[in-house]
C-alpha positions in Angstrom: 0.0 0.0 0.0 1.3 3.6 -0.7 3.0 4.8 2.1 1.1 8.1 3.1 -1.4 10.5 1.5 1.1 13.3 1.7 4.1 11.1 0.3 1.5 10.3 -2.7 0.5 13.5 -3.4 3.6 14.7 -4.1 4.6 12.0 -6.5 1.5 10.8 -8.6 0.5 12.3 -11.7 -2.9 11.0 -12.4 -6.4 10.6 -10.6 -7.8 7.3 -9.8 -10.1 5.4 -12.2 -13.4 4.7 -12.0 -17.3 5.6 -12.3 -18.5 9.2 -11.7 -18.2 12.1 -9.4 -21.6 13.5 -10.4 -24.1 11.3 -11.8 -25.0 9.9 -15.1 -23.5 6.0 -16.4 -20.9 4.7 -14.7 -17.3 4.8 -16.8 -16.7 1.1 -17.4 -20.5 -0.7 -17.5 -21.8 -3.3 -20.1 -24.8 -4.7 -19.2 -28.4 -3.5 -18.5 -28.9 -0.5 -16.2 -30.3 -2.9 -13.6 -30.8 -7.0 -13.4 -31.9 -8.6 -10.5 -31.9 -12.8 -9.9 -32.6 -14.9 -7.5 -29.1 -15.1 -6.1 -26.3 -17.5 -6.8 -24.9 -20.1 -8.8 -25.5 -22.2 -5.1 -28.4 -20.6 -3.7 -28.4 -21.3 0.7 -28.4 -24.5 1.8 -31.8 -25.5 3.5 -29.8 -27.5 6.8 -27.4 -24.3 7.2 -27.2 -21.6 10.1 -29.0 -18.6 9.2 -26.8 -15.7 9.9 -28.6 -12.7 11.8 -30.3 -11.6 8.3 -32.6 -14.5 6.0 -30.9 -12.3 2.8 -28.4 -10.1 2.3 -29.0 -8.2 -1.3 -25.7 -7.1 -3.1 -25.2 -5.4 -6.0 -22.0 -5.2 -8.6 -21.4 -4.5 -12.4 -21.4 -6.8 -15.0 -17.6 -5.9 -15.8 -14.1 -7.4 -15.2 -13.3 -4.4 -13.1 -16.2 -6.2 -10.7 -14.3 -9.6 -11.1 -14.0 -10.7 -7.3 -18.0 -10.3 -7.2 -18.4 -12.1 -10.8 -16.7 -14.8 -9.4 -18.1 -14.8 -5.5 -21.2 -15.4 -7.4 -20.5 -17.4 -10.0 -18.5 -20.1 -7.6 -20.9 -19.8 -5.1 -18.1 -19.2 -2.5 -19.8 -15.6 -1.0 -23.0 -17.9 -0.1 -20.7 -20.6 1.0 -19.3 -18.2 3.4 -22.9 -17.1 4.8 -24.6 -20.6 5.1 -28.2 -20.4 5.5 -28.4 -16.4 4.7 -29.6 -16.3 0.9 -27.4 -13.7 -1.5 -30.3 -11.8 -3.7 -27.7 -10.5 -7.0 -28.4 -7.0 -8.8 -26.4 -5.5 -11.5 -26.0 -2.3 -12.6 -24.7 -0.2 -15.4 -24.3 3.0 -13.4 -22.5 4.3 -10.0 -25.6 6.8 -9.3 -28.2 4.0 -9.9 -26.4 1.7 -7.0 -26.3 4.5 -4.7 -29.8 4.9 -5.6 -30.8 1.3 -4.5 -28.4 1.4 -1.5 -30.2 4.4 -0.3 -33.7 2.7 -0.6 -32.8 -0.5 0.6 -32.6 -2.1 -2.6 -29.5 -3.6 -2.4 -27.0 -3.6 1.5 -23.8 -4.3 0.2 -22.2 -3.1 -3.5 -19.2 -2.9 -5.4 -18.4 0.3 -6.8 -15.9 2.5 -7.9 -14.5 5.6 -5.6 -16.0 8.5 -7.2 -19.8 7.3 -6.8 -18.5 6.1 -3.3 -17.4 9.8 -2.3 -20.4 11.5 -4.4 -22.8 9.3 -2.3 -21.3 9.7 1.2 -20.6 13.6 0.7 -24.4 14.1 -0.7 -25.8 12.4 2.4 -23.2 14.7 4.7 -21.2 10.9 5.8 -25.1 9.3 6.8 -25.5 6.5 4.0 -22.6 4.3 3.8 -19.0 2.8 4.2 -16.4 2.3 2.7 -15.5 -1.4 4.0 -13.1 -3.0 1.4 -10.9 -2.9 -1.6 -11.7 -5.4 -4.7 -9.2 -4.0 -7.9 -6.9 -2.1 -8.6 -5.9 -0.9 -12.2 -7.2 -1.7 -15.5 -6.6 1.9 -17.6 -5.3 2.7 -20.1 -4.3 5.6 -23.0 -5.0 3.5 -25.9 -4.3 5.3 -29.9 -4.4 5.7 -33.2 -0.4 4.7 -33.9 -0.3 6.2 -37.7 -1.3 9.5 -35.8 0.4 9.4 -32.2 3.7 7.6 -32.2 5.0 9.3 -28.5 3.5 10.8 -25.5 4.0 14.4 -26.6 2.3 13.8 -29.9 -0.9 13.9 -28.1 -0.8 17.7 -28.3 -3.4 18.6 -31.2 -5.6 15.2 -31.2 -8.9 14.4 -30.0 -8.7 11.9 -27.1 -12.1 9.9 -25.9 -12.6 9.9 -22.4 -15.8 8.3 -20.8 -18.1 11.3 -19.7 -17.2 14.6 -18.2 -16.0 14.3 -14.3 -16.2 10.7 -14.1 -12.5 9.7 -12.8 -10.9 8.6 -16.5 -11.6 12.1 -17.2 -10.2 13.8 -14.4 -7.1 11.5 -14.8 -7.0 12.4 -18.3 -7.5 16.3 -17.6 -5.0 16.1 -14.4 -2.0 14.2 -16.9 -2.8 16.8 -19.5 -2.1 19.9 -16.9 1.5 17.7 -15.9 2.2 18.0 -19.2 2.1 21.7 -19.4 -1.0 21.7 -22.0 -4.0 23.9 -21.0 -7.4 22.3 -21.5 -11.1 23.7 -20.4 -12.4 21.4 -18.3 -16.3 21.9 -19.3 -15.5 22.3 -22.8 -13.0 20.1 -23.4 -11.4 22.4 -25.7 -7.4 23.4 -25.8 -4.1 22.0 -26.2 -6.0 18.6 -26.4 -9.5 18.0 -27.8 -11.5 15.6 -25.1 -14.2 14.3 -26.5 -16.3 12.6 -23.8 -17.5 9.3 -25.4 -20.1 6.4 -23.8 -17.6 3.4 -23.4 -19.9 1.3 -25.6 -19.4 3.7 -28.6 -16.3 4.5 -28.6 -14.6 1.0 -30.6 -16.9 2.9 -33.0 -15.5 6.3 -32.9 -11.9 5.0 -32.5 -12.6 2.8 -36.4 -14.5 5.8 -38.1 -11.4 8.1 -37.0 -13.6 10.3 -35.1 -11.1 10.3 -32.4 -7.4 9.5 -32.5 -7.4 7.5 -29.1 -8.9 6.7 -25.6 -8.0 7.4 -21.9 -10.2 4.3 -21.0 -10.9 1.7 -18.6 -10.9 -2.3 -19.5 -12.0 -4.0 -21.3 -12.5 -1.2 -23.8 -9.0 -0.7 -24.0 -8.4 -4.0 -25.3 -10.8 -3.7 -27.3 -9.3 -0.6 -29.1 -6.1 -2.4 -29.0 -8.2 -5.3 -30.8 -8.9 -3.4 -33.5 -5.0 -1.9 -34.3 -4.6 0.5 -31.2 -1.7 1.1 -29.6 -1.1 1.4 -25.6 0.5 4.5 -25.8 0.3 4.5 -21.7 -1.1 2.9 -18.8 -1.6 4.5 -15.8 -0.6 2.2 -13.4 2.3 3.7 -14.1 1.8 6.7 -12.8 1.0 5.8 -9.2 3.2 4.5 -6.3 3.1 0.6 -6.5 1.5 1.1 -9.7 -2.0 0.5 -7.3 -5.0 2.2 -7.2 -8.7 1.7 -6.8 -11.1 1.6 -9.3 -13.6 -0.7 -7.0 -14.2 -1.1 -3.4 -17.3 -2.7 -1.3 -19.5 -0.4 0.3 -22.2 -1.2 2.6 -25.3 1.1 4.1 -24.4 2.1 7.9 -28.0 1.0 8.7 -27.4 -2.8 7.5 -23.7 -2.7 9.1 -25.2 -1.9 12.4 -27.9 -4.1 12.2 -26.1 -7.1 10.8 -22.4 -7.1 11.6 -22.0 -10.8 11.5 -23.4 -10.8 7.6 -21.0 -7.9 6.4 -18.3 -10.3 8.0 -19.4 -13.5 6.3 -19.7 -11.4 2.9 -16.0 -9.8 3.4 -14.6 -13.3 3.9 -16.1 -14.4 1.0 -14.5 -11.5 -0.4 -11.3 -12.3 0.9 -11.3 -15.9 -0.1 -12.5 -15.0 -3.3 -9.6 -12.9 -4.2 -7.6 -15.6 -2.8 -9.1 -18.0 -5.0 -8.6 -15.6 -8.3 -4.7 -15.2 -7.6 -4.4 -19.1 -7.2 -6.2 -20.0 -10.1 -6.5 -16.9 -12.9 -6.9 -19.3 -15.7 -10.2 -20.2 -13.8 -10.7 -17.6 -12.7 -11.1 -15.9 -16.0 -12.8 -19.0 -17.1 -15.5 -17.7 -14.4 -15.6 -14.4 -14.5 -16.4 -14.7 -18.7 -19.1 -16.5 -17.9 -20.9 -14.3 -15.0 -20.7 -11.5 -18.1 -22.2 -14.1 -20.9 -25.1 -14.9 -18.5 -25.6 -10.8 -17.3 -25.3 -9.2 -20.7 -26.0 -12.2 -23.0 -22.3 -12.1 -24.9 -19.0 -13.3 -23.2 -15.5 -11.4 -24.5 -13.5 -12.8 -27.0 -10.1 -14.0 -25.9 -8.1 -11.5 -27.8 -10.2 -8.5 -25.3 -10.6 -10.5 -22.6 -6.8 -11.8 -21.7 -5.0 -8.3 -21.8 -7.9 -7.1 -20.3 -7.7 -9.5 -17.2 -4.0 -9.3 -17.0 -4.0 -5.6 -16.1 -6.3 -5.6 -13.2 -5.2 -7.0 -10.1 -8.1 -8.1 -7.4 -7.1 -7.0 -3.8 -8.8 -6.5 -0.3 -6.9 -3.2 0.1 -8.8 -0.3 -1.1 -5.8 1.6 -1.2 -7.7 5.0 0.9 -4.7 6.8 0.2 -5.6 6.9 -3.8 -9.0 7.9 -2.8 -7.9 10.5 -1.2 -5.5 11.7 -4.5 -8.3 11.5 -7.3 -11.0 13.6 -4.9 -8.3 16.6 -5.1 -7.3 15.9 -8.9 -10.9 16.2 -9.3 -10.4 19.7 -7.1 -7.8 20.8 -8.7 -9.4 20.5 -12.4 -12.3 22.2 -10.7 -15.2 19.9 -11.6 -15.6 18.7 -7.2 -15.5 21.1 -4.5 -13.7 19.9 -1.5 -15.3 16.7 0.1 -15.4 16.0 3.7 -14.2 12.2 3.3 -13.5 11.9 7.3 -15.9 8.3 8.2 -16.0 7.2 4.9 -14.2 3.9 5.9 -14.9 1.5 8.2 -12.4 -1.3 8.2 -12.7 -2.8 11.6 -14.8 -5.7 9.9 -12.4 -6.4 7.0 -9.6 -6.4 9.4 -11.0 -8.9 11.5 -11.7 -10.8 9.5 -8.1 -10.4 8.1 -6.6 -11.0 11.2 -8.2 -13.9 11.4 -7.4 -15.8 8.1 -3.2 -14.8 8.9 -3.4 -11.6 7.2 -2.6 -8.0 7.9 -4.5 -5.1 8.7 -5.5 -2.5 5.9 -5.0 1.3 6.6 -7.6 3.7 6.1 -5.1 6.6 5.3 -6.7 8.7 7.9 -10.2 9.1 6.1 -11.9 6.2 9.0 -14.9 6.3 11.6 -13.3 7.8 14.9 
C-alpha cells in the first residue's frame, strides 16, 4: 500500500479510475442498467445456520473491473461463506443508480468505484454508507491511433475519448494533460487537447470511423481498441506508487452494518477468499468471471479482449484509501468537485478482523476512518 497520503500527493500524476463524481452511467459498465436474480450459482443450503439476516441483497457490475463479485457469485463461495443467509444479485450499469438502491434499501452491500462512493457519502453529509473494502486495482489505459500518435507528446493537437465529463478517467485524463504543461477547459473540453467525452460502448466505434485519435479508457474497452490496431501508448498504473490504485471497493449502508455485523463479516470473507481464489487459479478464474458477463449481458468477451484485459487488473482487499484521497483533489484541482469531507467514509474494523483472522494483515484507512 502507498506509504502516506502526503508522500503520494507529491509523486502521482494521475487521478484514480473509475465511475463518476456527479451522476449519469458509470465509466466502465456493459450490461443493462439494472438485473436482479434470484441469487447465486449455489443458492443457501436448507440445513445451514441462518446468519442474523434471511438475505443479504448485493449489487455489482457486470464488468471485469467487478471480477471478485463475478466470481463470489459465479462459484458460489460468497453464499458458502454465509450458510443459511440467501445472496439476492443486482447488477447495474451506473455508480448513481447503485447508490440509488443502496439508499432505498434495494441492495446492503455493493461494489463500486470511488467516485460514486465519495459523491454518495458527501451528498448524504457521511449518513448512508462505508467504505469497507478494496476489490481491484488498475485496468486503464491511453490507448491510440499509432499512424497518428507515435510518442506521449504527440498527443498535443488530437482528439482523445474519455468516458463522460467528471467521471475519474476524465479527471485522470485532464490532471496528466495539466503535468504535461498543456492547458485544457475542463467543461468544454477544448485546448491544447480535444476531449471528447465518449459512452464506453461507442467508442470502438469512434476509434474505427477516426472520429477520435485515441482513448484514456478503462478495461476492457481498451483492449478492445487495441483489438482493432490501437496502440497502448500509456497505462496509468504507471503513474502511481506501486503502480496500485482503486477503481472498486465494497461499500455497505451504515444501517445494515449496524444491524447485521456478523453478515457484512461473512460477505467480506467471502471477499477475501474470493480474491484468494482468483490469484491461485487466474486461468479459472477468468474462465468464471467470462461466464458471469455471458449470463448478465448475454455475450461473453473474445479472448483476444478479454486476456489483456484480465492481466491488467489486479483483485485485492486493500482499497488503497490513500488513492482515494488523490483523485477527490485531482478532481479539485481540475475544478469539476468542491472539497469533500471524506472523514468516516471507511470503516475497516470488519475487514480487518476478518483479516486477522485468516493470517493476514491489517489494511489502513489513510486517515479518512470512523473515529
Amino acid at each position: 500500500m502507498p506509504a502516506n497520503r502526503t508522500a503520494l500527493r507529491r509523486s502521482l500524476a494521475a487521478a484514480a479510475t473509475l465511475p463518476l463524481l456527479f451522476g449519469a452511467l458509470a465509466a466502465c459498465s456493459y450490461g443493462s442498467d439494472k438485473k436482479s436474480d434470484d441469487g447465486q450459482k449455489a443458492g443457501a443450503a436448507t440445513d445451514a445456520k441462518k446468519l442474523s439476516a434471511d438475505t443479504v441483497k448485493i449489487g455489482y457490475f457486470p464488468n471485469l473491473t467487478h471480477a471478485t463479485a463475478l466470481v463470489g457469485v459465479q462459484e458460489g463461495l460468497f453464499q458458502k461463506e454465509l450458510g443459511g443467509t440467501q445472496v439476492k444479485t443486482s447488477t447495474f450499469n451506473a455508480g448513481p443508480s447503485e447508490i440509488e438502491a443502496l439508499n432505498a434499501g434495494s441492495i446492503d452491500i455493493g461494489w463500486i468505484g470511488p467516485s460514486p462512493s465519495i459523491n454518495g457519502y458527501t451528498k448524504s453529509k457521511g449518513q448512508n454508507l462505508r467504505i469497507i473494502g478494496g476489490s481491484a486495482s488498475g485496468g486503464v489505459k491511453l490507448v491510440v491511433n499509432p499512424d497518428k500518435i507515435k510518442s506521449l507528446d504527440d498527443v498535443k493537437g488530437k482528439k482523445i475519448a474519455t468516458p463522460q465529463l467528471g467521471n475519474t478517467q476524465d479527471v485522470a485524463f485532464l490532471n496528466w494533460i495539466a503535468e504535461k504543461g498543456w492547458k485544457v477547459d475542463a467543461q468544454s473540453g477544448k485546448g491544447d487537447v480535444s476531449v471528447v467525452r465518449t459512452d464506453n460502448k461507442i467508442t470502438p466505434d469512434a476509434y474505427k470511423s477516426g472520429s477520435i485519435d485515441g482513448a484514456w479508457v478503462p478495461e476492457p474497452t481498451a483492449s478492445k481498441l487495441v483489438s482493432q490496431g490501437g496502440k497502448v501508448l500509456l497505462d496509468e498504473a504507471d503513474l502511481w506508487a506501486d503502480k496500485e490504485f482503486v477503481i472498486t471497493n465494497i461499500i455497505v449502508s451504515q444501517k445494515f452494518l449496524k444491524a447485521h455485523p456478523d453478515v457484512v463479516e461473512a460477505v467480506l470473507r467471502g471477499s477475501v477468499k474470493t480474491n484468494d481464489w482468483i490469484k491461485a487459479n487466474p486461468d479459472k478464474a477468468k474462465a468464471s468471471a467470462n461466464a458471469a458477463l455471458k449470463t448478465l449481458s448475454g455475450k461473453a468477451l473474445p479472448a483476444n479482449v478479454l486476456d489483456p484485459a484480465w492481466q491488467s487488473i489486479k483483485t485485492t482487499d486493500d482499497p488503497l484509501a490513500a488513492t482515494l484521497g488523490i483523485e477527490a483533489d485531482h478532481a479539485v484541482k481540475a475544478g469539476l468537485l468542491k472539497k469533500p469531507d471524506l472523514d468516516g467514509i471507511y470503516d475497516l474494523a470488519p475487514l480487518n478482523k476478518v483479516l486477522k483472522a485468516l493470517g493476514k494483515p491489517a489494511v489502513a484507512d489513510a486517515g479518512f476512518g470512523v473515529k
